[in-house]
N, C-alpha and C positions, 0 to 999 in steps of 0.2 A: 523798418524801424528808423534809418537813414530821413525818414520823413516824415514822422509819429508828430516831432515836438511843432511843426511849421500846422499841419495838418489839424491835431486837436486845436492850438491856438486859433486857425482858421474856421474849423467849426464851433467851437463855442460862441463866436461872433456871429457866423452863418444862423445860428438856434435860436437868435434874439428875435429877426422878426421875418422867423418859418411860419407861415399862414395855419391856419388849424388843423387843416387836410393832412398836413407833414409832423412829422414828428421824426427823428433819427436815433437811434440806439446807436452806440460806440462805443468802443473797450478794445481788450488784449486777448489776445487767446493763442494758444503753438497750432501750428500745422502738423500733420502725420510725419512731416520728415524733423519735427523740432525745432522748426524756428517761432521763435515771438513775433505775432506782427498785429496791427490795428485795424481793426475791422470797422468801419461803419455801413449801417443795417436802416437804410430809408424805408419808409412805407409811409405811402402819399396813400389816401382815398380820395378818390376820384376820378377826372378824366386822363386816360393815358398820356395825352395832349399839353394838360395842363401840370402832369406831375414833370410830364419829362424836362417842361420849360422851368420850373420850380429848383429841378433838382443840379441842372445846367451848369450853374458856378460851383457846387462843390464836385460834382464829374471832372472838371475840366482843371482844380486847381494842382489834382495831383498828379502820380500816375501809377496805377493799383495791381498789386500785382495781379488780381485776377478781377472780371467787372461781372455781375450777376443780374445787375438791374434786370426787370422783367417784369411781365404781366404775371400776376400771381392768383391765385384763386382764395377764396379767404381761408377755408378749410384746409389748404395745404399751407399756407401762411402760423396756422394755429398748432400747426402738429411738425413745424418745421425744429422743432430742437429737440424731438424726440430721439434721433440717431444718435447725435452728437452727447446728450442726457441718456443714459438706459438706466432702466430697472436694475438692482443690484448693487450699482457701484454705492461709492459712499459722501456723502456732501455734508459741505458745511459751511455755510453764508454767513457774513456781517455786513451790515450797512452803513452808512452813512449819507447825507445828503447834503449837496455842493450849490450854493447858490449862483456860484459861474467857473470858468477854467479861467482864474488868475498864473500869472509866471510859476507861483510858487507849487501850485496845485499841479499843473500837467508836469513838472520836473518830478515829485513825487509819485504821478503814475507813472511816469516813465520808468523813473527807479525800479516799483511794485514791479511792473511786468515784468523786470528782466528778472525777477525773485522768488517763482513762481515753486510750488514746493510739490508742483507731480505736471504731469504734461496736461493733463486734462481737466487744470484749475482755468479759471479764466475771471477778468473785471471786466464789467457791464455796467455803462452808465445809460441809465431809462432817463429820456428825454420828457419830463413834463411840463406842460405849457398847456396854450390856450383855454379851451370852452373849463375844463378843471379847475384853472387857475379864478379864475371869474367867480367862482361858488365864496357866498360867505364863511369864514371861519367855523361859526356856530349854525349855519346849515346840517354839517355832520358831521360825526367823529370823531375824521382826517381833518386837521388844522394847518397842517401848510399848504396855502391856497397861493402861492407865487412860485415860477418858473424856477426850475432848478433840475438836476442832475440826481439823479438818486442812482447810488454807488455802490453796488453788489458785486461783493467780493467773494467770489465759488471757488472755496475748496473742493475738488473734488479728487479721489483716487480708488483702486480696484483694492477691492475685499486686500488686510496685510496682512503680516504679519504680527504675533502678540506684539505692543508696544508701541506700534508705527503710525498707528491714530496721529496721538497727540503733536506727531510734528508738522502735520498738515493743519489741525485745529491752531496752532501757535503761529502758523504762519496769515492765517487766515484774520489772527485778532492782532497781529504786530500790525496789519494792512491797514487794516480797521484805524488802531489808534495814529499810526501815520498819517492818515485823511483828517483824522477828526481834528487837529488844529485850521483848518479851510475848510471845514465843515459847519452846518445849523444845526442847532442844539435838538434833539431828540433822536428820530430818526422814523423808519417806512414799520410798522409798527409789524407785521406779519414778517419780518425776516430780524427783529429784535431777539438776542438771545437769554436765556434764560435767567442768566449772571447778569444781567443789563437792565435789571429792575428802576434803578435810578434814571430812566433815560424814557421809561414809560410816561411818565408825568409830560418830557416836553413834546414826545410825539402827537396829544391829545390837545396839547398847547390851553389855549383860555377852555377848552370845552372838559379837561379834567376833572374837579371836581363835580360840574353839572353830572356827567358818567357816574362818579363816584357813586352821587347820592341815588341815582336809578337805580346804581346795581343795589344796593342796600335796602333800599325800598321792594323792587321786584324780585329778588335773587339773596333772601338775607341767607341760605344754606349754601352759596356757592354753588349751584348744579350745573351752573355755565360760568366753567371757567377753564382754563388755561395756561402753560408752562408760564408764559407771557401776561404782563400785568396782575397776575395774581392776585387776589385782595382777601384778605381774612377779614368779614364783613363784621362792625361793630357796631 
């Protein structure tokens, strides 16, 4: 953590103009022995050759405490956070979405991670960029079509006791609204929680009412719906 704040600052810069092949995930998460520390999570596609040269200036800026880079297979790539995620325990996500890591932003994760309210929460910021970025707005959907950080905040903790939810859910949405003043207005629409109804509309951005009126048109009994965006079709 002695080198978290030098680190993110350097990779939000590094993320600007990472070629398509790259993308980096980065966040917070504790070790088995309890400490907080910052993980960043590369995955180039392509030539071994050519990631290794790509990846070169963020290897070299810091010094980690542990290096994993490696040839990876895709299939063990897809099922790498199964261990560390099991079946059973208990989760609870909010998001937000970061259009860059300003001063004011990485002090605030900084703060988050040291606040972490079970050992086996963790923030995750997904790198989006490139080919993604390029799709028109009204192509589909998803309406934020420009580079940004999308900010997944995982509560996570083991089956509690009566009562002991709620303090992991509260620590989860204090996160949340911490971010959202250096946050874009909506947010990743599949990790939107239920209570967050007002935030639907920006995530769909200019394609919202276009949606609207499909749904009401093809779906006026609601058969396909959901906790999220819910619509009582008029």
């Amino acid at each position: 953590m002695d080198q978290a704040k030098e680190m993110l600052r350097f990779y939000g810069e590094f993320i600007k103009t990472a070629p398509d092949e790259l993308t980096i995930q980065a966040g917070f998460l504790q070790t088995p022995e309890g400490m907080t520390v910052l993980f960043l999570h590369p995955v180039y596609c392509g030539s071994l050759e050519e990631g290794e040269q790509a990846l070169k200036p963020l290897c070299l800026f810091a010094t980690p405490l542990v290096d994993q880079i490696q040839l990876v297979m895709y299939d063990d790539l897809i099922h790498m956070l199964d261990a560390p995620m099991p079946k059973g325990r208990h989760y609870f996500i909010q998001t937000q979405s970061l259009d860059s890591l300003g001063v004011e932003t990485v002090d605030a994760l900084l703060e988050l991670a040291q606040q972490f309210s079970s050992p086996f929460s963790a923030i995750s910021l997904h790198h989006f960029h490139g080919a993604a970025s390029r799709v028109a707005p009204s192509e589909t959907a998803f309406a934020l079509r420009q580079d940004h950080l999308l900010a997944e905040i995982i509560a996570a903790w083991e089956p509690p006791l009566a009562g002991e939810d709620q303090r992991h859910l509260q620590w989860a949405q204090s996160a949340s609204r911490t971010l959202a003043p250096y946050a874009l207005k909506g947010g990743y629409i599949n990790l939107l929680d239920e209570r967050e109804q007002e935030r639907v509309p920006f995530a769909f951005g200019s394609n919202y009412e276009r949606l609207l009126q499909l749904k009401r048109t093809y779906d006026p009994d609601d058969v396909f719906h959901s906790t999220i965006g819910h619509i009582t079709p008029t």
